[in-house]
MDAnalysis code that builds the backbone (N, CA, C; Angstrom):
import MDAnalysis as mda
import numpy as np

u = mda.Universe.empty(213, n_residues=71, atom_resindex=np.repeat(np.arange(71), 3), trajectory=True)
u.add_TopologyAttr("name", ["N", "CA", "C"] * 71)
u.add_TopologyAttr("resid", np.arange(1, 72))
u.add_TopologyAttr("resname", ["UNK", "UNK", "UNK", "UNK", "UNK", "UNK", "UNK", "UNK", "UNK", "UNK", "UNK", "UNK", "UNK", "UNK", "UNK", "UNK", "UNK", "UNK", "UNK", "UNK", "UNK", "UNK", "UNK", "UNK", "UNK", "UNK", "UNK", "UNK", "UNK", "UNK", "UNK", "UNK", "UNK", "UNK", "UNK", "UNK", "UNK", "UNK", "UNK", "UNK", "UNK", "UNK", "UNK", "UNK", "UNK", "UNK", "UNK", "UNK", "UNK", "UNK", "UNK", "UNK", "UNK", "UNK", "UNK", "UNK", "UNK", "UNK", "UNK", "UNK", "UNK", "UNK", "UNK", "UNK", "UNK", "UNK", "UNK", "UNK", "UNK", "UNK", "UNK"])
u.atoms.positions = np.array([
    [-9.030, 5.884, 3.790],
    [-8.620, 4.547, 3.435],
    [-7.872, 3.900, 4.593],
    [-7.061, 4.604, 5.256],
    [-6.105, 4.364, 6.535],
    [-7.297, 3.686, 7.335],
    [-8.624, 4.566, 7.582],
    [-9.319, 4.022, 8.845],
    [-10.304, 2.638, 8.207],
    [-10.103, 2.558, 7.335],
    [-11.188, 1.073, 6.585],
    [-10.136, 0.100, 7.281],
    [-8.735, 0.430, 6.750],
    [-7.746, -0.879, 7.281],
    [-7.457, -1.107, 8.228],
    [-7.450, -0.153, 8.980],
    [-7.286, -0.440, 10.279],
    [-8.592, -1.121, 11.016],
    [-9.892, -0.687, 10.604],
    [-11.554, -1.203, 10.757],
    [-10.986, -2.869, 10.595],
    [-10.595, -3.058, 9.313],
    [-10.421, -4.445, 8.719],
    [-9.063, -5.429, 9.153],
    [-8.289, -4.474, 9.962],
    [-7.368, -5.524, 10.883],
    [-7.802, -5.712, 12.154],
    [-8.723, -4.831, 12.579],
    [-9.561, -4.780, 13.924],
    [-10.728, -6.326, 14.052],
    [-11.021, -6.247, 12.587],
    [-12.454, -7.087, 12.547],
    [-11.279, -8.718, 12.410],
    [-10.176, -8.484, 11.810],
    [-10.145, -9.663, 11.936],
    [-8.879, -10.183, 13.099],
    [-9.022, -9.822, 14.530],
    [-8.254, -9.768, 15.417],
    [-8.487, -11.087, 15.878],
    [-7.593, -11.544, 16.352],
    [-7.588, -13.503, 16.741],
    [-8.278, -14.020, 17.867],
    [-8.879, -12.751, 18.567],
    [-9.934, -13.287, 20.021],
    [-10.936, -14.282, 19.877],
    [-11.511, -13.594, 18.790],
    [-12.702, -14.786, 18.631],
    [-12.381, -15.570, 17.797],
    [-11.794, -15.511, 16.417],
    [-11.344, -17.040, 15.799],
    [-10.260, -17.607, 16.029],
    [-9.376, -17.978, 17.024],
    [-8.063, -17.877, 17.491],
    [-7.787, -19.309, 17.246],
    [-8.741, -20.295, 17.328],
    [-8.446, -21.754, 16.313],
    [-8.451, -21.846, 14.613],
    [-9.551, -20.817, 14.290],
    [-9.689, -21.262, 13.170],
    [-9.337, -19.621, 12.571],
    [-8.181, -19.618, 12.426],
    [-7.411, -18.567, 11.965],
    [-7.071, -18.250, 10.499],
    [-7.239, -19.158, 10.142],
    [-7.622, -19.301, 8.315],
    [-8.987, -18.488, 7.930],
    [-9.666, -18.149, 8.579],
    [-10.888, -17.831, 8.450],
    [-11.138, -16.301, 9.016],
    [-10.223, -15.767, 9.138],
    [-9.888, -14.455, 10.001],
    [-10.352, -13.180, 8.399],
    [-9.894, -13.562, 7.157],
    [-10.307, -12.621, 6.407],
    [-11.776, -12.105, 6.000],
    [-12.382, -13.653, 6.420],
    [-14.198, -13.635, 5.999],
    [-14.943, -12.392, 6.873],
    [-14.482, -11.696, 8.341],
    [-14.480, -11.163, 8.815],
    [-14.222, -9.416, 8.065],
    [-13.036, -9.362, 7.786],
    [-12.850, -8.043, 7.072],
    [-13.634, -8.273, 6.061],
    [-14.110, -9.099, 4.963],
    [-14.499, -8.965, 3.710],
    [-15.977, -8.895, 4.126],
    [-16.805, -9.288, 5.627],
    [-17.920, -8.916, 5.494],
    [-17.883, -7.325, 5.986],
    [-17.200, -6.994, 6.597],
    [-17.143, -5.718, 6.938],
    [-17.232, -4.723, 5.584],
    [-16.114, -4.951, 4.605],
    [-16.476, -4.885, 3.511],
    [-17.050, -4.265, 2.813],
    [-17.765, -5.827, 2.434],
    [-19.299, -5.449, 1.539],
    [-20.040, -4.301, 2.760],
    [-20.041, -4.593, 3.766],
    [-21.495, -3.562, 4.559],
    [-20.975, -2.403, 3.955],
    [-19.964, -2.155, 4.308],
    [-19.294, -0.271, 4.222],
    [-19.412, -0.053, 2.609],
    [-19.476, -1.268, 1.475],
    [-19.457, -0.694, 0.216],
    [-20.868, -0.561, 0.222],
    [-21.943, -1.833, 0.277],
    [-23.527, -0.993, 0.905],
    [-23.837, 0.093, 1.110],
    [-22.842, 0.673, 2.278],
    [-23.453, 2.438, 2.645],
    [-22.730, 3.270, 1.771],
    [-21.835, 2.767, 0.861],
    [-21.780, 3.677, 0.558],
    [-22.277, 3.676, -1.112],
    [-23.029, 3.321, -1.327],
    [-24.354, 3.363, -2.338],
    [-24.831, 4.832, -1.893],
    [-25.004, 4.825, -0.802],
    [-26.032, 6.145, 0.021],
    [-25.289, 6.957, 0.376],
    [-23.852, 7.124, 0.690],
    [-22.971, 8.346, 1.155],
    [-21.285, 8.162, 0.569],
    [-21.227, 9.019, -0.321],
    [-20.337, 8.667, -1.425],
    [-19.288, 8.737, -0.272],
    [-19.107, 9.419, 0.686],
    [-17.687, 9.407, 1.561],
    [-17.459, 8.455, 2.328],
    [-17.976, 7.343, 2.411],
    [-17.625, 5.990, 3.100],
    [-16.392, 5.147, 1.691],
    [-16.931, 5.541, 0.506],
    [-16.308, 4.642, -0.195],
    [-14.568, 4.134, 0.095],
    [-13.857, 5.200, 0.149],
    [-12.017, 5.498, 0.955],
    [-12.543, 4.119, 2.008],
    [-13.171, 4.861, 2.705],
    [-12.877, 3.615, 4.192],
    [-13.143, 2.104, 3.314],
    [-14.125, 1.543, 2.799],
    [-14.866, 0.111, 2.041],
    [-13.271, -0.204, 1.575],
    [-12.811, 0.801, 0.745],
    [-11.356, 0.333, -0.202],
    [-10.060, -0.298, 1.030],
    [-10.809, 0.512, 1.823],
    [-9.104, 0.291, 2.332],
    [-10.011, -1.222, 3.552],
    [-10.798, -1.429, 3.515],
    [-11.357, -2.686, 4.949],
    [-11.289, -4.029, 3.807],
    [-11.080, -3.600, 2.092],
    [-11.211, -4.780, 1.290],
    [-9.496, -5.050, 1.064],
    [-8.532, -3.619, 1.108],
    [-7.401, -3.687, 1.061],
    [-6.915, -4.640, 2.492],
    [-7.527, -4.706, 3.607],
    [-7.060, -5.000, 4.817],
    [-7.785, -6.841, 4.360],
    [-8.675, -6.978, 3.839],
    [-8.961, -8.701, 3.495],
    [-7.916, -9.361, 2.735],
    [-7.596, -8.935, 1.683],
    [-6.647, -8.899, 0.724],
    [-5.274, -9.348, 1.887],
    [-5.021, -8.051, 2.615],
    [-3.693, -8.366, 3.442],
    [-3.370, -9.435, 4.535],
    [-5.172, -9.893, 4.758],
    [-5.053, -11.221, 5.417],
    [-5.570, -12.730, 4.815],
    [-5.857, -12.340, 3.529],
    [-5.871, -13.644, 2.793],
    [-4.085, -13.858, 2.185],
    [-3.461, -12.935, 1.952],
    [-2.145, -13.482, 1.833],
    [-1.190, -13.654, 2.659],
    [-1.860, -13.015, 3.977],
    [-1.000, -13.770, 5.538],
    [-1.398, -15.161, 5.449],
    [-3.056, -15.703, 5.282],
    [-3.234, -16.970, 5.988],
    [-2.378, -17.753, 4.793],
    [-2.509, -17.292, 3.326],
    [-1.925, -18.228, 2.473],
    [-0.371, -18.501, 2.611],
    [0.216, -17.525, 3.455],
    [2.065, -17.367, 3.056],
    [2.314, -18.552, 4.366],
    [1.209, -18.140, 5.671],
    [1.989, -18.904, 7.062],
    [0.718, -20.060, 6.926],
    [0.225, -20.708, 5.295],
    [-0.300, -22.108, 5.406],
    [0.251, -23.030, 4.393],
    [1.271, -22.464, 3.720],
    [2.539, -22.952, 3.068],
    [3.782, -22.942, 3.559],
    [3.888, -22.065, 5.110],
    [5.003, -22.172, 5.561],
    [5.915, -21.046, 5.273],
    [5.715, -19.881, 4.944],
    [6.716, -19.293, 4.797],
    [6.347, -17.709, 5.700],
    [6.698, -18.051, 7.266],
    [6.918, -17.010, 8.228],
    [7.585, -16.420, 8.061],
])
């Protein structure tokens, strides 16, 4: 689960969307779905999928906390 979130703070790192930073979670959540995909086919991916949807989760309530203002 550790390495999904870390996968899913990786995917949504500010290089490439660094204007449109609101949009940084769509990134982990496609990562996501792929890893819950494979793991249809290899039950031991599922840990990693949980924790890259736990890491969307942790950046949809970053973009929401610092787009109301509260850093």
């Amino acid at each position: 689960m550790l390495l999904g979130f870390a996968l899913g703070l990786l995917a949504m790192s500010p290089g490439a969307v660094l204007y449109y930073w609101f949009f940084t979670p769509v990134a982990a959540l496609l990562l996501a779905g792929a890893l819950t995909l494979v793991s249809a086919f290899r039950d031991r991916v599922w840990p990693v999928a949980e924790g890259a949807f736990a890491a969307t989760l942790f950046g949809v309530v970053a973009v929401v906390a610092f787009g109301i203002g509260l850093p």
